[in-house]
Structure formats: C-alpha cells, structure tokens
C-alpha positions as a Markdown table, in Angstrom:
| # | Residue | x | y | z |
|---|---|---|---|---|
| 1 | Unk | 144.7 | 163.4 | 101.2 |
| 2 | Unk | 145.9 | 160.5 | 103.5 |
| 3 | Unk | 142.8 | 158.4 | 104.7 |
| 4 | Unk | 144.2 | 158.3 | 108.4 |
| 5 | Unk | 144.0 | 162.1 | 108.2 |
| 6 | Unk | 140.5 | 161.9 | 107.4 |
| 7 | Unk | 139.9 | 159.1 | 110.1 |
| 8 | Unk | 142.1 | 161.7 | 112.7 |
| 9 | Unk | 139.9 | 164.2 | 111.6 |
| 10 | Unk | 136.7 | 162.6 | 112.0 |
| 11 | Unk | 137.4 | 161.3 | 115.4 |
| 12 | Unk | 138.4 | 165.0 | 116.9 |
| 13 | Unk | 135.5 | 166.4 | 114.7 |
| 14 | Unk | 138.1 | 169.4 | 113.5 |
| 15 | Unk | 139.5 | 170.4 | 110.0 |
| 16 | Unk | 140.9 | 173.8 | 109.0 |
| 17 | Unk | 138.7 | 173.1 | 105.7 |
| 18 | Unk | 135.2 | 174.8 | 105.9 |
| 19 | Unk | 134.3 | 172.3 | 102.7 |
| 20 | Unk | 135.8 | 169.4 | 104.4 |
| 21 | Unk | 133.8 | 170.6 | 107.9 |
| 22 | Unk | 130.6 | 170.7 | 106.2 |
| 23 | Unk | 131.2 | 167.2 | 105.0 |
| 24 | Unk | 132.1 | 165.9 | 108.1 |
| 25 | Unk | 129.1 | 167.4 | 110.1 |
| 26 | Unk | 126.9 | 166.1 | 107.3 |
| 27 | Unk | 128.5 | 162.4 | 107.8 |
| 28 | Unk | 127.4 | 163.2 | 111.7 |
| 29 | Unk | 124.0 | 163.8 | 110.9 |
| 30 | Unk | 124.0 | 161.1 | 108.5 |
| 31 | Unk | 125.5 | 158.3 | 111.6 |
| 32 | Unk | 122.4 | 160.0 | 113.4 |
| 33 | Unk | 125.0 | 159.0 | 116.7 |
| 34 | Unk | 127.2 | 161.9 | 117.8 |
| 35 | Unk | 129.3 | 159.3 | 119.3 |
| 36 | Unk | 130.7 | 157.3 | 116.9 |
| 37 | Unk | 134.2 | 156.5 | 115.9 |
| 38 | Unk | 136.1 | 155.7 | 112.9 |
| 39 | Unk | 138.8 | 153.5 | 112.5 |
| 40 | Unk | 141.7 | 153.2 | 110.0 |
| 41 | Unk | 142.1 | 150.0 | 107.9 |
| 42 | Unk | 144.8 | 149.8 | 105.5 |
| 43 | Unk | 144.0 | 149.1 | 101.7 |
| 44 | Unk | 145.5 | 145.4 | 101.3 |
| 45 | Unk | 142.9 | 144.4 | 103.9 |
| 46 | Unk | 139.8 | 146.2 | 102.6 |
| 47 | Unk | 139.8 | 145.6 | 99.4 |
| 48 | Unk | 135.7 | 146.2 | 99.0 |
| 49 | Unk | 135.9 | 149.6 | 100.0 |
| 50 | Unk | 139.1 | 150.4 | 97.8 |
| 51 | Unk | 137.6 | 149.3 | 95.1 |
| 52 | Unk | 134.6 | 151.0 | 95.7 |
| 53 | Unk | 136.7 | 154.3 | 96.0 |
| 54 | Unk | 137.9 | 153.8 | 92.9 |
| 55 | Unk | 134.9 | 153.6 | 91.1 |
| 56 | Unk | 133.8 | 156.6 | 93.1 |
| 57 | Unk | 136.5 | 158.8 | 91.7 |
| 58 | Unk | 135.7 | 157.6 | 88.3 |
| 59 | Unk | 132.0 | 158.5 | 88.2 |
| 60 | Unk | 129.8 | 161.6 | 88.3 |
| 61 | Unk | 127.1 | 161.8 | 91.0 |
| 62 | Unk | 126.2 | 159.3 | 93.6 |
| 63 | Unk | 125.7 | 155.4 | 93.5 |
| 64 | Unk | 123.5 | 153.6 | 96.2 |
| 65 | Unk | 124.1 | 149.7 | 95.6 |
| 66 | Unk | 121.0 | 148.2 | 97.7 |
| 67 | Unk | 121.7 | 144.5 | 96.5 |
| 68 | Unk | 124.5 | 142.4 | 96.1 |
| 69 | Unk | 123.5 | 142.0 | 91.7 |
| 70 | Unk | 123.9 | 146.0 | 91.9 |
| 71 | Unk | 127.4 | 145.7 | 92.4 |
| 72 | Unk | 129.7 | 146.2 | 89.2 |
| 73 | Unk | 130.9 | 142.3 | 88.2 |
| 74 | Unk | 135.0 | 143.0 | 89.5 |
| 75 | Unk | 133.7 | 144.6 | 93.2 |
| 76 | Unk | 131.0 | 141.1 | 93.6 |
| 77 | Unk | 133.5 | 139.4 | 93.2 |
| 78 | Unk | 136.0 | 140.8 | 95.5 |
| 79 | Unk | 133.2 | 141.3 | 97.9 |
| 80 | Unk | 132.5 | 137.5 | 97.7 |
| 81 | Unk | 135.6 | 136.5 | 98.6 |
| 82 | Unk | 136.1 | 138.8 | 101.2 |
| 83 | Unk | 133.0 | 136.9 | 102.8 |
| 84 | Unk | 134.6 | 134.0 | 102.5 |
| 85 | Unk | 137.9 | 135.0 | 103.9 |
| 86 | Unk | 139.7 | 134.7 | 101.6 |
| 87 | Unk | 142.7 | 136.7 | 101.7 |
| 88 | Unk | 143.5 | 138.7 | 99.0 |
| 89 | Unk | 146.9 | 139.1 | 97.5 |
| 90 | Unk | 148.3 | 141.6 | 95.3 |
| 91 | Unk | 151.4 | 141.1 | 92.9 |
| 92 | Unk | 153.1 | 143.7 | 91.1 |
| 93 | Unk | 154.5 | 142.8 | 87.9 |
| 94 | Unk | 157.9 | 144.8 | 86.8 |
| 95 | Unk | 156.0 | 146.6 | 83.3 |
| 96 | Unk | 159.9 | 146.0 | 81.7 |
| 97 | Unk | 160.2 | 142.4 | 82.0 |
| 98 | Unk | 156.0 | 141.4 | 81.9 |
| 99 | Unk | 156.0 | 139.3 | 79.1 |
C-alpha cells in the first residue's frame, strides 16, 4: 500500500478496512490529540524513517529505541547525518555492468 494513501487516510479518519480502521483509531488514541495531521514526505528525503521501515518489515514484534546507541549501527548513522544536513544521495548501479 502507497504511503500517501495511508497519510489520505489518516487525515479523513476513513478506510474501507476494519483491520486498517482499528489501527488507525489506535494511532488516535496513541497522538492522545484528535486533531492532528499527517503529512507525506517522500523516501529520498526521509531516509531515517525508511530505514526504519525496513527494519520493521524484517523483524517480529515491536522495537522501542529510547537512545540514540539503541539504534542498529547503518540507521545511527544515517540518522547522524540527517542531523547534520547532510543530504543524502542515492546511486543506482546497472547489476550488468557493476564491476
């Protein structure tokens, strides 16, 4: 499922899916605000939380990172750059001609 669909969804509070209702009114009570809203941001520019989505998909059951030493080495590190603005840039190599 397309992220801006979840975002769309979010923002108008509606989804067809009962399991993907539940989750959203759970994020609700989570915010603890009824009046919140969530924005899109494309991958290239948040490269913390795609990594972090990653992970997520790779892993059974839930991870709370607290501290910045809790994060797995490759996400501290992209984290740390974020901080420091630097931009990140990604280059695909052609698997054919990689040598």
């Amino acid at each position: 499922m397309d992220s801006l669909l979840v975002v769309d969804m979010m923002n108008n509070r509606t989804s067809q899916n009962r399991n993907l209702k539940f989750i959203m009114d759970e994020t609700v009570d989570l915010v603890g605000n009824d009046d919140f809203c969530c924005t899109h941001c494309f991958k290239e520019v948040n490269t913390v939380a795609d990594h972090l989505s990653k992970l997520a998909t790779m892993r059974s059951g839930r991870m709370l990172y607290n501290m910045l030493d809790q994060l797995p080495s490759g996400i501290k590190g992209v984290y740390l750059l974020d901080k420091m603005q630097v931009p990140s840039i990604r280059i695909r190599y052609d698997k054919a001609h990689f040598l």
